[in-house]
PAZAPA-4460 file (N, C-alpha, C; in steps of 0.05 Angstrom, whole numbers, plus 32768, in hexadecimal, padded with zeros to 4 digits):
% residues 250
    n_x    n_y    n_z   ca_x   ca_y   ca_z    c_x    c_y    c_z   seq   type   mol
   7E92   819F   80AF   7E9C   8188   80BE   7EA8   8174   80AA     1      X     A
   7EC2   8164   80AD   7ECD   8154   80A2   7EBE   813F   8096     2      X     A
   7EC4   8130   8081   7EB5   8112   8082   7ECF   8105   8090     3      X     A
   7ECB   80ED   8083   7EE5   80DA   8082   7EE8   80D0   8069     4      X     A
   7F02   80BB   806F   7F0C   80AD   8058   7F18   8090   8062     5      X     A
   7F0C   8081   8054   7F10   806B   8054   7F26   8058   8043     6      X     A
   7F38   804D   8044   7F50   804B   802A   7F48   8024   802E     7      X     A
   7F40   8018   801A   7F33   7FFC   8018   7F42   7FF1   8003     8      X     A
   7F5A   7FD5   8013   7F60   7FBF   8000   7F4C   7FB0   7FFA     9      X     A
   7F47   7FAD   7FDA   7F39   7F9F   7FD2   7F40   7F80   7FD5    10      X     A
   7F52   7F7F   7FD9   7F5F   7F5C   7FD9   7F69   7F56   7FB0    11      X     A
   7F6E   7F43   7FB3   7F79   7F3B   7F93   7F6E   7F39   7F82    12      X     A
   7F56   7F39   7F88   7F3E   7F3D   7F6C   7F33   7F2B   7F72    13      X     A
   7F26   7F17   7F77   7F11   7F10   7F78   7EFD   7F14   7F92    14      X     A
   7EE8   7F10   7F89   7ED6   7F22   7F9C   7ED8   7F14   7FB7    15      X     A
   7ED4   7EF8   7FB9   7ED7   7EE9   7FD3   7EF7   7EEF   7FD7    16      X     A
   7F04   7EF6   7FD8   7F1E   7EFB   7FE5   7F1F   7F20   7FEF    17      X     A
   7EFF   7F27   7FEA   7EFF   7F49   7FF8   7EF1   7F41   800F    18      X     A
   7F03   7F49   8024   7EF3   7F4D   8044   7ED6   7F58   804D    19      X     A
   7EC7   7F53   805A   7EA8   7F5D   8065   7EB5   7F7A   8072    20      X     A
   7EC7   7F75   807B   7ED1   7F98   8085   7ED0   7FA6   8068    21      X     A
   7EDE   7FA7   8053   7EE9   7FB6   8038   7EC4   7FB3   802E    22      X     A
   7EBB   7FA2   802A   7E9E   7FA2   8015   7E93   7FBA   802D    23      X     A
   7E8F   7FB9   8048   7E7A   7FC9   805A   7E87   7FE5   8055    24      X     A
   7EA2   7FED   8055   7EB4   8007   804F   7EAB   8013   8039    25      X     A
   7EA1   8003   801F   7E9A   800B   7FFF   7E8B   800F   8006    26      X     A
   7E71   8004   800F   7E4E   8005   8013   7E4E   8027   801E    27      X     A
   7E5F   8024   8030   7E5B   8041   804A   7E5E   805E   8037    28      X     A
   7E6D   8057   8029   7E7C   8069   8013   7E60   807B   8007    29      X     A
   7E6C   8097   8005   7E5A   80A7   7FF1   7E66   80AC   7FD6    30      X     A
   7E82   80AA   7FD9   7E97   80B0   7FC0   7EAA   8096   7FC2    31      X     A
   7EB9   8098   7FAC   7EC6   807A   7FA1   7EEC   8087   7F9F    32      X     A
   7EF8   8080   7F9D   7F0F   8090   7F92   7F1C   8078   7F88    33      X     A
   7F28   8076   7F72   7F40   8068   7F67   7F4D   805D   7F4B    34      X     A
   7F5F   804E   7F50   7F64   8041   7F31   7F4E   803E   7F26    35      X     A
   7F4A   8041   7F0B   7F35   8039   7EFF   7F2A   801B   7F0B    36      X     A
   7F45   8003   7EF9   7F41   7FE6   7EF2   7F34   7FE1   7F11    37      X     A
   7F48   7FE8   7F30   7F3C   7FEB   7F42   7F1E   7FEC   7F48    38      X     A
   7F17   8007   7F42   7EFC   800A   7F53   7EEB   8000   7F38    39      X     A
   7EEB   7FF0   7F2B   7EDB   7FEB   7F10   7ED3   7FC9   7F28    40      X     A
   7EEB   7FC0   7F37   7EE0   7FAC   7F4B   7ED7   7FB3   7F61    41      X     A
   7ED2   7FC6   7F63   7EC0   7FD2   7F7D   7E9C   7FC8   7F7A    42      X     A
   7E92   7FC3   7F8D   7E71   7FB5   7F87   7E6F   7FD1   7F87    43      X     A
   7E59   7FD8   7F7E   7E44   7FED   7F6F   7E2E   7FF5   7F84    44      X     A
   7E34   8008   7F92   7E12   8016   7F99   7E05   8037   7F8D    45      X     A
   7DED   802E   7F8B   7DDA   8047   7F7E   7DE2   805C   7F93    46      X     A
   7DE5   8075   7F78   7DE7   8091   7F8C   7E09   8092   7F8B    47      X     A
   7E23   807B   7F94   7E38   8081   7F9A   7E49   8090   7F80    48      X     A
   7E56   809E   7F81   7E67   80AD   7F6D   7E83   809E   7F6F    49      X     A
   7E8F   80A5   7F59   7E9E   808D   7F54   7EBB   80A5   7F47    50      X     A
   7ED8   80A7   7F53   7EE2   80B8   7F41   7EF9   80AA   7F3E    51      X     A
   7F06   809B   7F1F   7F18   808A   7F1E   7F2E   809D   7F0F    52      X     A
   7F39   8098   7F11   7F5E   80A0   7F06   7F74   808D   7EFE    53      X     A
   7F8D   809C   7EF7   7F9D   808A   7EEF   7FAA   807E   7EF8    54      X     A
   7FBE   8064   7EF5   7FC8   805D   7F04   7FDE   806B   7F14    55      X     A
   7FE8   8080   7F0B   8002   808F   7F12   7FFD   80AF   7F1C    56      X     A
   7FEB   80B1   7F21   7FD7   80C6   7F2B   7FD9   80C7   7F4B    57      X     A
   7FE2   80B3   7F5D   7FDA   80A6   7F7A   7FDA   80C2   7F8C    58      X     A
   7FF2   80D6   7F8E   7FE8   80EF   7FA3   7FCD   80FF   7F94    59      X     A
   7FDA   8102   7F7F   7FBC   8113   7F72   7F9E   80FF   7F80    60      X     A
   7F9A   80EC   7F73   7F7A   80DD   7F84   7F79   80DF   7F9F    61      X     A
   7F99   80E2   7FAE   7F90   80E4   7FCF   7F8A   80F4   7FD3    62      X     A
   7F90   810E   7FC6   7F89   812F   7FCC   7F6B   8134   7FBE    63      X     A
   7F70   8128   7FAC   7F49   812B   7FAC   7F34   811C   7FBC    64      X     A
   7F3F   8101   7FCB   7F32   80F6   7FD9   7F2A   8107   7FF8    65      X     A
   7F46   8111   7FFD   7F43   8119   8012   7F2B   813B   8014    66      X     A
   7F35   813D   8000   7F2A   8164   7FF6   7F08   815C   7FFA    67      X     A
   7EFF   8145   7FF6   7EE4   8137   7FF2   7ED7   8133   8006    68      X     A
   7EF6   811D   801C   7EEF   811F   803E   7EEE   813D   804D    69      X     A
   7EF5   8150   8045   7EF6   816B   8053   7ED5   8179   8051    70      X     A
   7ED3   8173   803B   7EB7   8177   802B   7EA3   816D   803F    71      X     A
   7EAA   8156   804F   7E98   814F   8059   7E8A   812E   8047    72      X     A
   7E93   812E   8034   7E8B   8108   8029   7E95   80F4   803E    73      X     A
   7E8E   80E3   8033   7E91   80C7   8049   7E9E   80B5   8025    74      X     A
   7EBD   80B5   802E   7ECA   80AD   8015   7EDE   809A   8019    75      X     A
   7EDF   8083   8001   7EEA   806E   8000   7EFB   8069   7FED    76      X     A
   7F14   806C   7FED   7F2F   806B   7FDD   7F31   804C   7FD1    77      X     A
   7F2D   803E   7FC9   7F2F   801C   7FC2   7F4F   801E   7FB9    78      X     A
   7F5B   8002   7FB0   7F78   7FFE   7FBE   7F74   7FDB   7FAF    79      X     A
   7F86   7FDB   7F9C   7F8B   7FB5   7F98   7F96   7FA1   7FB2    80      X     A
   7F97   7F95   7FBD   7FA7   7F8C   7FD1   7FA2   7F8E   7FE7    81      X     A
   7FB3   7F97   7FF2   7FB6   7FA8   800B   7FB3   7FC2   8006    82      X     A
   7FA7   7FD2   8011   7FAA   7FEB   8019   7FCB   7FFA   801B    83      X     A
   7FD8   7FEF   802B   7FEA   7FF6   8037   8004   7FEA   802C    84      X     A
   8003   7FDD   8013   8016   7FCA   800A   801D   7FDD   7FEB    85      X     A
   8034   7FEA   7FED   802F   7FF2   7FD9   801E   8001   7FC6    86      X     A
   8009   8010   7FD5   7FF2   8013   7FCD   7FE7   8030   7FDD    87      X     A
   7FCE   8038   7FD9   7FC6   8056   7FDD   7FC6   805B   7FFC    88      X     A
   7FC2   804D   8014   7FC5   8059   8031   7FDC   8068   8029    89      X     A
   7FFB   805F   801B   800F   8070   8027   800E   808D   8014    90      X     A
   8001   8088   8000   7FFE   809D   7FF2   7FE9   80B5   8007    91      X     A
   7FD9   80A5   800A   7FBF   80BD   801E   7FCE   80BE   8038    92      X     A
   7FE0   80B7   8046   7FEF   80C4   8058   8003   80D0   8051    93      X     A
   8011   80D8   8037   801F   80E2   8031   8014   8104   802A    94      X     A
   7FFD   80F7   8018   7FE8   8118   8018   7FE3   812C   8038    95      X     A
   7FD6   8116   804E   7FD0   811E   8061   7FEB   8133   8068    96      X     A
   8007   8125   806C   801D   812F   8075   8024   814C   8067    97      X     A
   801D   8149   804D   8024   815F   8043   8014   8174   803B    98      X     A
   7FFA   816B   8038   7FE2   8174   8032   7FDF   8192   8046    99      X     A
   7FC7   819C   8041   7FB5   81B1   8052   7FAF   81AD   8073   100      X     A
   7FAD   81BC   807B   7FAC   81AE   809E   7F88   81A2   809B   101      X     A
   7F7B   81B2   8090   7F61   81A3   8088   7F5F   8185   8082   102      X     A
   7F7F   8175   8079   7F79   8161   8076   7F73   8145   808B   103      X     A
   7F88   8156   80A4   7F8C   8141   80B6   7F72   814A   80CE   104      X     A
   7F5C   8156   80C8   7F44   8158   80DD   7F35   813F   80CB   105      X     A
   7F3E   8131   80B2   7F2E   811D   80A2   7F29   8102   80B8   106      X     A
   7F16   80FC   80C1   7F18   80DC   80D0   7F22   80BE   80B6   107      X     A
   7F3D   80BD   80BD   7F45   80A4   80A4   7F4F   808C   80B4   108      X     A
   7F47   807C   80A0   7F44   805B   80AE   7F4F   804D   8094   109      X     A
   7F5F   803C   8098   7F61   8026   8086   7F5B   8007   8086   110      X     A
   7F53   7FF8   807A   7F40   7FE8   8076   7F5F   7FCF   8060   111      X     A
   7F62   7FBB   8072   7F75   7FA4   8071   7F6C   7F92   8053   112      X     A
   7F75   7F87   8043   7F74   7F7A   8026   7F8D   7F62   802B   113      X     A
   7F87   7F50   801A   7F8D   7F36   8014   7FA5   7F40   8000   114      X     A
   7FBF   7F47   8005   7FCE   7F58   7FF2   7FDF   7F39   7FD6   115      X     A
   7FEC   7F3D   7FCC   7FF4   7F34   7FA9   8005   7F1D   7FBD   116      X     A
   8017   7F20   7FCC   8029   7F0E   7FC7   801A   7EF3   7FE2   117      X     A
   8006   7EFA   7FEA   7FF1   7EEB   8003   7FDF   7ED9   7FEB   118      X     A
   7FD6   7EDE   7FE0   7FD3   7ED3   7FC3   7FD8   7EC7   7FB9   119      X     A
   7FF1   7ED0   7FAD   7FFF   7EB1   7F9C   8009   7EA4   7FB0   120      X     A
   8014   7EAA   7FC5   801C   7E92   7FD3   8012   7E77   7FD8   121      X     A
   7FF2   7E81   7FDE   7FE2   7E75   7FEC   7FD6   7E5F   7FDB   122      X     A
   7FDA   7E69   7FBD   7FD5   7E5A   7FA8   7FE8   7E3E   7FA4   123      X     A
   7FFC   7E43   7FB0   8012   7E2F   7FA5   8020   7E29   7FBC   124      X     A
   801A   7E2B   7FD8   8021   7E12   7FEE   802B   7E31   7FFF   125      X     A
   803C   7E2F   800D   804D   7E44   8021   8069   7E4F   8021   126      X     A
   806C   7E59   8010   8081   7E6B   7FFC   808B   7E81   8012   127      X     A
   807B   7E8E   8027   807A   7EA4   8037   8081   7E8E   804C   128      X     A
   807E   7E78   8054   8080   7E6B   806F   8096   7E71   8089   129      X     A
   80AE   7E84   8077   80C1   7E95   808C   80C7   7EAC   8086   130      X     A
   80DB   7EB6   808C   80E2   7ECC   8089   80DC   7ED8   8070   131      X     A
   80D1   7EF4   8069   80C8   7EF7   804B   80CC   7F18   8054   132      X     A
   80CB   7F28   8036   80C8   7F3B   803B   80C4   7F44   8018   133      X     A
   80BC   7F5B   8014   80AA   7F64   7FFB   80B8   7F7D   7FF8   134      X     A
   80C6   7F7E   7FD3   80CC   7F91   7FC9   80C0   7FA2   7FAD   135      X     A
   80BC   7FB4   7FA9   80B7   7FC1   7F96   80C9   7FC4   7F7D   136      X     A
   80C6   7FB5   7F6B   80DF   7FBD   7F5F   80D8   7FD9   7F47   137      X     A
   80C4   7FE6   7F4B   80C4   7FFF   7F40   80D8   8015   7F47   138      X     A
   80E5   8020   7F2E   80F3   8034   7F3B   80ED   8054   7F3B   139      X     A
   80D3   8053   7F3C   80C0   806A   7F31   80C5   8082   7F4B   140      X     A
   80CF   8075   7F5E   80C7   8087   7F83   80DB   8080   7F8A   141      X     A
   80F2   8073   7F80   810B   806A   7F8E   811C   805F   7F75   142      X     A
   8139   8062   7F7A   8154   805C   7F65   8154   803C   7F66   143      X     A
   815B   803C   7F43   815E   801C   7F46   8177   8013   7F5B   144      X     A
   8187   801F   7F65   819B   801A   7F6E   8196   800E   7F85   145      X     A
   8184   8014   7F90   817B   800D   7FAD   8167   7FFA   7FA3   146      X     A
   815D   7FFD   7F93   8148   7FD5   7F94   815D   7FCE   7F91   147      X     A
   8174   7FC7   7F83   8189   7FB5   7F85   818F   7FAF   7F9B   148      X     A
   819E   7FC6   7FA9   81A0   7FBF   7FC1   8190   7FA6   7FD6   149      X     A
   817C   7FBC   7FD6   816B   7FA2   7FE9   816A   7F8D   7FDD   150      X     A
   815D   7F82   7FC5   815A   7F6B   7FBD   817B   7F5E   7FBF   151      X     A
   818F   7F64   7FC0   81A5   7F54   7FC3   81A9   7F56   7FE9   152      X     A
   81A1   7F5E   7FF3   81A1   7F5F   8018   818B   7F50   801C   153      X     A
   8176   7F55   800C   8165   7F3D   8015   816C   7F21   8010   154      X     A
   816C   7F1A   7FFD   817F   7EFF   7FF3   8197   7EF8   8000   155      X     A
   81AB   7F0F   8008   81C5   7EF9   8015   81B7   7EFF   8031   156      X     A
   81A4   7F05   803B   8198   7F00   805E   817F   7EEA   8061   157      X     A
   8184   7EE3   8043   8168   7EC4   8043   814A   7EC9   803E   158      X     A
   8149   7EDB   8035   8126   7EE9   803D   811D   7EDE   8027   159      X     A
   8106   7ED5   8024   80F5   7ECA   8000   80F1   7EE6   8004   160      X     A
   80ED   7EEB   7FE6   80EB   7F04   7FDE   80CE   7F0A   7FC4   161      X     A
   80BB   7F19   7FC9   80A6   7F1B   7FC4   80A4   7F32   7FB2   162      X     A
   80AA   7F33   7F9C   80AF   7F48   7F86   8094   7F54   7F7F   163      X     A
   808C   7F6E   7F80   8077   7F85   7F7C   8080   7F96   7F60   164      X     A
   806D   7F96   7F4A   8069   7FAD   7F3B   808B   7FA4   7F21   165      X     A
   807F   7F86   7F25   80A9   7F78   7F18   80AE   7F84   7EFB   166      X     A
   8099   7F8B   7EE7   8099   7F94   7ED5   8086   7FA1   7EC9   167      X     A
   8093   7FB3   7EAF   8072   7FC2   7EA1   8083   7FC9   7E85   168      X     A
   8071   7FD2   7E79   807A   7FDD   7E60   8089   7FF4   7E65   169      X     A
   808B   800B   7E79   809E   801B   7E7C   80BC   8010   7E82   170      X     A
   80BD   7FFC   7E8E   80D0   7FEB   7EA5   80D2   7FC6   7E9A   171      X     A
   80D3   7FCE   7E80   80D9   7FAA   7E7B   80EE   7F9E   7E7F   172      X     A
   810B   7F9F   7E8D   811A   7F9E   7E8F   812F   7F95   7EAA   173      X     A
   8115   7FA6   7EBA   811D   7F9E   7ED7   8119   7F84   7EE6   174      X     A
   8107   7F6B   7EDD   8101   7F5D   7EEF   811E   7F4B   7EE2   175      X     A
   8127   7F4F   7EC7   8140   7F3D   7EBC   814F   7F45   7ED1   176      X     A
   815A   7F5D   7ECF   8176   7F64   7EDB   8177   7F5F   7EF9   177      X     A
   8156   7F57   7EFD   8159   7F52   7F28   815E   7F3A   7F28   178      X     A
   8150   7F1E   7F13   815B   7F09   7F12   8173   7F06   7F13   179      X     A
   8184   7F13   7EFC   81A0   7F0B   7EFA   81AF   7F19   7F1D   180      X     A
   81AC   7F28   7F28   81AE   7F34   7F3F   81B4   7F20   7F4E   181      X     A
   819B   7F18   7F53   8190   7EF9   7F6A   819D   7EE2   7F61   182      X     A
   81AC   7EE7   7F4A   81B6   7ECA   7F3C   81D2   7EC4   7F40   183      X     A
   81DA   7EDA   7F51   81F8   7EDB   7F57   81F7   7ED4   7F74   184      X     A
   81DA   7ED3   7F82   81DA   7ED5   7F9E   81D4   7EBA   7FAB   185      X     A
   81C0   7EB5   7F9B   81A7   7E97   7FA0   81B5   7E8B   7F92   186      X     A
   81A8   7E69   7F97   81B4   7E54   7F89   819B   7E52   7F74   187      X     A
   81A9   7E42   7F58   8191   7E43   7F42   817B   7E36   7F4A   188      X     A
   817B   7E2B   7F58   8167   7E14   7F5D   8149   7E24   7F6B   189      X     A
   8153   7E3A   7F79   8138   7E45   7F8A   811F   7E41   7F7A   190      X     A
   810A   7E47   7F87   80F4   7E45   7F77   80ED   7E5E   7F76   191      X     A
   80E2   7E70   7F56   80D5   7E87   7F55   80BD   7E80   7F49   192      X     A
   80A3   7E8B   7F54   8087   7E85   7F52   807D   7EAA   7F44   193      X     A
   8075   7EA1   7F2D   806D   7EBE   7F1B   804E   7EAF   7F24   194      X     A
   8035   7ED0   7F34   8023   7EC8   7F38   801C   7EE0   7F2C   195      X     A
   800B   7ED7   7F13   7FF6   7EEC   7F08   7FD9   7EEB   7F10   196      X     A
   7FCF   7F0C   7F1E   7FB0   7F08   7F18   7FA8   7EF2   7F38   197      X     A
   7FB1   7EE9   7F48   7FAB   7EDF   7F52   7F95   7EE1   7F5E   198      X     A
   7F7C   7EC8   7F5B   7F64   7EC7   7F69   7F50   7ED3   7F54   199      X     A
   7F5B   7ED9   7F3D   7F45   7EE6   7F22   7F4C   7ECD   7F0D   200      X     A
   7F31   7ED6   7F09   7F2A   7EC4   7EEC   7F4D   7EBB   7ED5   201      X     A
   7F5A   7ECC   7EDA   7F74   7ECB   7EBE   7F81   7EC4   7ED8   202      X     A
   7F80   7EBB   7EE9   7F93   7EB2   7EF5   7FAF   7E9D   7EE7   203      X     A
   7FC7   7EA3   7EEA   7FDC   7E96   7EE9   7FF4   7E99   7EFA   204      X     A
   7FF5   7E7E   7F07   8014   7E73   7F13   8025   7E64   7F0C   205      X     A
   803C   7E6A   7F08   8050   7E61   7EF4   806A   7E5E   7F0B   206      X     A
   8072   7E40   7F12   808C   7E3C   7F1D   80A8   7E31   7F0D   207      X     A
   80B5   7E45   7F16   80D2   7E3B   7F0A   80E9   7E3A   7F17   208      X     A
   80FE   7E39   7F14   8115   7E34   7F25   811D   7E56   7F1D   209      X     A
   813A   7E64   7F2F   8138   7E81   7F25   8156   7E7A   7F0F   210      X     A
   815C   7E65   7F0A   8179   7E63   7EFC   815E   7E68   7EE3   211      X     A
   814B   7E60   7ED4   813B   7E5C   7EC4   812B   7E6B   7EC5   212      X     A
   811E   7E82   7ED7   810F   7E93   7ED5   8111   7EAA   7EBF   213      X     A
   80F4   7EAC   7EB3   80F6   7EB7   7E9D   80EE   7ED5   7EA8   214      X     A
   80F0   7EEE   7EA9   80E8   7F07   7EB3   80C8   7F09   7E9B   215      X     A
   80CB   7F01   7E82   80B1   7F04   7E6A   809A   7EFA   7E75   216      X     A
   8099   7EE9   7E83   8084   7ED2   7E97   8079   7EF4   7E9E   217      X     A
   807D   7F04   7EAD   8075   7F12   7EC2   8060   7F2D   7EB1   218      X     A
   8056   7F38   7EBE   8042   7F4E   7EB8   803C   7F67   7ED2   219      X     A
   8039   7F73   7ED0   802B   7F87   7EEA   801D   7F77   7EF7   220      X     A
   800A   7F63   7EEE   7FF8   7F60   7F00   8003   7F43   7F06   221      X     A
   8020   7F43   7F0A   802D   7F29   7F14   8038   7F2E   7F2E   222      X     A
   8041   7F1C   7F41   804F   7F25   7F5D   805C   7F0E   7F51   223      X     A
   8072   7F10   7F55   8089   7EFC   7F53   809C   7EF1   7F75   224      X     A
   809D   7ED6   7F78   80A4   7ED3   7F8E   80B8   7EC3   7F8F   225      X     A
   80CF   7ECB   7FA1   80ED   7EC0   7F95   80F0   7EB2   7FB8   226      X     A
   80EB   7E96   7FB3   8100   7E85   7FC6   811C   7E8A   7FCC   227      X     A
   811A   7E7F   7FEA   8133   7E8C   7FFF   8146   7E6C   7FF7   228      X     A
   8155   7E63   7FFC   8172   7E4B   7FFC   8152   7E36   8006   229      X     A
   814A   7E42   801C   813D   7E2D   8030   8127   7E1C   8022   230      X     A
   8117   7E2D   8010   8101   7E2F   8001   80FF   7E0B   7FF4   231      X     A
   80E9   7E03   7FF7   80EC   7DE6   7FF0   80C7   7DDF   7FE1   232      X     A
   80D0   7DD3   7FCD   80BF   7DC7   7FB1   80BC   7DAD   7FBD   233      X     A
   809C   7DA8   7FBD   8095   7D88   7FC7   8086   7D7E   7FAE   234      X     A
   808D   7D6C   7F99   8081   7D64   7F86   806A   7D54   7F92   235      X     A
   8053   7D4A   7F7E   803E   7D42   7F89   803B   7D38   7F67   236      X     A
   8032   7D19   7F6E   802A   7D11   7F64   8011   7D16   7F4A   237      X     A
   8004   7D1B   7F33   7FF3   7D27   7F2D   7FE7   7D45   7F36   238      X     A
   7FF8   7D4F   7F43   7FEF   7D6E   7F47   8008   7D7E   7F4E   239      X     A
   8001   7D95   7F50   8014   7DAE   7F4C   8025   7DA6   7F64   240      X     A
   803D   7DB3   7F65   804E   7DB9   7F7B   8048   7DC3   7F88   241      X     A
   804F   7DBF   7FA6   8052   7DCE   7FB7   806B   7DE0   7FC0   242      X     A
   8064   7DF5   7FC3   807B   7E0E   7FCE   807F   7E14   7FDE   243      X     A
   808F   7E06   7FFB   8090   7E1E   8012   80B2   7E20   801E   244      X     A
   80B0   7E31   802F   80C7   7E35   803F   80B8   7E2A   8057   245      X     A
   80D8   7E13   8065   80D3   7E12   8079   80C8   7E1F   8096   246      X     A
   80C2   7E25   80AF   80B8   7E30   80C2   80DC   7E39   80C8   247      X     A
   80E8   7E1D   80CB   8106   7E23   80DA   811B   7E2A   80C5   248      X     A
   812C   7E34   80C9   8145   7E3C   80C0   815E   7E2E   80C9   249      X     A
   817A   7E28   80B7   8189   7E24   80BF   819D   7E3C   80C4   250      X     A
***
C-alpha cells in the first residue's frame, strides 16, 4: 500500500513565519526530503530520517521521495518559501507525470509557505499593493531570451516585478543586464528594494532608485523587487521609507 507525500513551504526562514499546517506536516513525517540548508530548518523529531541533497538535484529528490511514498513511508519534501513558487511541488509533479504509474497511486498534498518576495515586501510598506507578477531570472530550465522577454512585457504592461534566483556565482551577470533592460523601459526614478534573507537573523533590505541600482547588492538568497511608474516612496521622518503601489491605476 502507498504512503503519501507531503511537499511543505517552510516560509522565509524564520520559524514564526512557518504555518501550524507546515510544523503539523513535518511532525506527521517518517522521512524528511530536501535541500540540505532547507531541511537543516526543519524542527527535529526522534526516530525521523532525514535525506538532504543538492541544490540542483530537484527531479532526482522527487523520485526518491516518491519511490519512499510507494514504499509505503509517510514523507515530507520541505521547500524554502512556497512550495509551489519556484520550488519542489512542480518538480514532484513533474516526477509524478513522468515517473512510474506507481507514482500517481502516492496520496500528495501540498502544504502553502510565506514565499521571498511576501517577505520583503512586507518588510518595507506595500510594494505588491497592485498588479505584480514574479520572474525567475535563472536560465538553467529556460533561454535567457525569454526572461528578457517577459521582464520587458512585464514592464511596458506596468506590473512591479518580483525578481527570483537574480544572481549566483554561476550567473553573475544577469541581474546587470536585466537592469539595463528595465532601464530603457522604466523611468530612473522607480524604486528597487534588494531583500536579503528576509525574516532571518542576516536579514538585509536595501532601497534604491533602478537608474542607481547596483546588481552586487544582490545574492541567491536576495528577491529583488522592481517598482511599476505607479510605485510611490513615502519618506518618514526618523524611520525607513515606505514602499507601495497604489490600489488604483491610471
Amino acid at each position: 500500500m502507498s504512503g503519501s507525500l507531503t511537499v511543505v513551504g517552510l516560509g522565509p526562514g524564520a520559524a514564526q513565519q512557518m504555518t501550524p499546517e507546515a510544523v503539523a506536516a513535518l511532525e506527521a513525517a517518517d522521512e524528511l526530503f530536501g535541500y540540505g540548508p532547507y531541511l537543516a530548518r526543519a524542527p527535529e523529531r526522534p526516530g525521523q530520517v532525514r535525506h538532504a541533497s543538492d541544490n540542483r538535484e530537484e527531479l532526482d529528490r522527487a523520485r526518491a521521495a516518491l519511490d519512499r511514498a510507494v514504499a509505503g513511508a509517510q514523507v515530507a519534501m520541505v521547500s524554502g518559501g512556497d512550495a509551489g513558487v519556484f520550488a519542489m511541488a512542480a518538480a514532484v509533479c513533474e516526477a509524478v507525470e513522468k515517473g512510474p504509474d506507481a507514482y500517481r497511486t502516492v496520496e500528495l498534498s501540498v502544504v502553502p509557505g510565506v514565499t521571498a518576495m511576501l517577505a520583503v515586501a512586507a518588510r518595507i510598506g506595500a510594494p505588491l499593493g497592485h498588479d505584480f507578477c514574479a520572474i525567475s531570472l535563472s536560465d538553467n530550465l529556460k533561454p535567457w531570451e525569454l526572461v528578457t522577454a517577459r521582464l520587458k512585457a512585464a514592464a511596458q504592461a506596468g506590473f512591479v516585478i518580483a525578481l527570483y534566483n537574480p544572481i549566483s556565482k554561476a550567473r553573475p551577470w544577469q541581474l546587470g543586464s536585466a537592469f539595463d533592460l528595465l532601464r530603457e523601459v522604466l523611468p530612473g526614478t522607480v524604486p528597487v528594494i534588494f531583500g536579503r534573507a528576509a525574516g532571518r537573523t542576516d536579514e538585509r533590505i536595501t532601497l534604491a532608485t533602478l537608474s542607481e541600482a547596483d546588481a552586487g547588492v544582490a545574492d541567491m538568497a536576495t528577491c529583488v523587487i522592481i517598482g511599476s511608474a505607479e510605485t510611490r516612496v513615502v519618506e518618514r521622518p526618523g524611520l525607513s521609507p515606505l514602499v507601495y503601489s497604489p490600489r488604483s491605476a491610471r
